[in-house]
FIMIDO-629174 format. One line per 2 residues: number of its first residue (from 0); their letters; for each residue z, y, x of C-alpha. Coordinates in nm, 3 decimals, always signed. Layout:
# FIMIDO-629174
NUM) a) Z,Y,X | ...;
END
This chain:
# FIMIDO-629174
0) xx) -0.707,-1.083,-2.140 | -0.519,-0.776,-2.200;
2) xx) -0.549,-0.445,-2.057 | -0.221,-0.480,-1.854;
4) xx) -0.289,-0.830,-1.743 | -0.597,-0.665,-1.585;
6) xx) -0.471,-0.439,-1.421 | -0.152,-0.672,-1.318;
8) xx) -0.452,-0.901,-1.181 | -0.646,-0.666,-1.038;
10) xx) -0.722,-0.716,-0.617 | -0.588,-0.416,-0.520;
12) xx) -0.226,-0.492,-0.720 | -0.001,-0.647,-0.518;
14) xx) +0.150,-0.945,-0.643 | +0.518,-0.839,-0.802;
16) xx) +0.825,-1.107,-0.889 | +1.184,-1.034,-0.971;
18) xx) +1.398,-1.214,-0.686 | +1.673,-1.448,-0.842;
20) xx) +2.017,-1.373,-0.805 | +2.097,-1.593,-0.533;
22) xx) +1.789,-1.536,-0.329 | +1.863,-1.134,-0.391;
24) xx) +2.237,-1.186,-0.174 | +2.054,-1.379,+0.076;
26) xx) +1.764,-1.143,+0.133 | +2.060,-0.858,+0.129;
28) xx) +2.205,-0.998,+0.398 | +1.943,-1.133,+0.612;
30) xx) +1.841,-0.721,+0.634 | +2.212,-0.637,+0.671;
32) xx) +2.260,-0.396,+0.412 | +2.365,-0.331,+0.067;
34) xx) +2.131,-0.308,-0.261 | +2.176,+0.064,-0.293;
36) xx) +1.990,+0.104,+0.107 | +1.693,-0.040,-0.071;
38) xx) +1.378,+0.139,-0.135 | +1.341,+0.250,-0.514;
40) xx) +1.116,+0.139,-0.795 | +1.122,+0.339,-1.162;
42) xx) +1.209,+0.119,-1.459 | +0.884,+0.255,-1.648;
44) xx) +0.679,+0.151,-1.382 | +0.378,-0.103,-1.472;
46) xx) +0.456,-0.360,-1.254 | +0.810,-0.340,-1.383;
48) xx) +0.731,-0.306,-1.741 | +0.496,-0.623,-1.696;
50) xx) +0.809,-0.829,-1.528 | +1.061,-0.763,-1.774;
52) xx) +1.298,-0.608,-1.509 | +1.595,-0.476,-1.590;
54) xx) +1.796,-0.150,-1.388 | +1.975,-0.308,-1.057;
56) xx) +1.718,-0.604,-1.011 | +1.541,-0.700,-0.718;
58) xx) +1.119,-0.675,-0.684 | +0.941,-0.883,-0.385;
60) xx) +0.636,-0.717,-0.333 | +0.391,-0.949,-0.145;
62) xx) +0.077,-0.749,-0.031 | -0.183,-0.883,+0.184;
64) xx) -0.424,-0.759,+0.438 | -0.649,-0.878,+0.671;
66) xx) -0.419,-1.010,+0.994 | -0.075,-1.132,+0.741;
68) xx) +0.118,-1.084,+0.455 | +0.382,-0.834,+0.422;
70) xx) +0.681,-0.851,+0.145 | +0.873,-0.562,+0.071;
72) xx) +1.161,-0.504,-0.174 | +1.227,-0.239,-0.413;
74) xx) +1.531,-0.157,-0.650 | +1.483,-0.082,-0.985;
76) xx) +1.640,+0.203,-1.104 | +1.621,+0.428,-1.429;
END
């Protein structure tokens, strides 16, 4: 195991996964708003780096606590 896929496995890294194109309109809509509303995300970082995600895509974060799990999206940008 690499360094990165340690720390991309680590517990307290949320799990990250570029959103398709066709799941990224219908998430877009479902909030009501257009890609550029979206909280950002840096190209360099980790998680990014790790996904192979390219400037304008779409990141699902999934974090979990104790009571549920929460998704949030990010943009990447440069």
């Amino acid at each position: 195991m690499t360094s990165a896929d340690f720390r991309a496995s680590h517990f307290l890294v949320p799990k990250h996964e570029i959103l398709a194109k066709t799941k990224k309109e219908e998430v877009l809509s479902s909030l009501g708003i257009d890609e550029g509303k979206l909280p950002k995300i840096k190209l360099h970082d980790p998680q990014v780096k790790l996904l192979g995600a390219k400037e304008g895509d779409i990141i699902k974060i999934i974090r979990n606590d104790p009571t549920k799990e929460n998704v949030y999206y990010r943009l990447v940008v440069k």
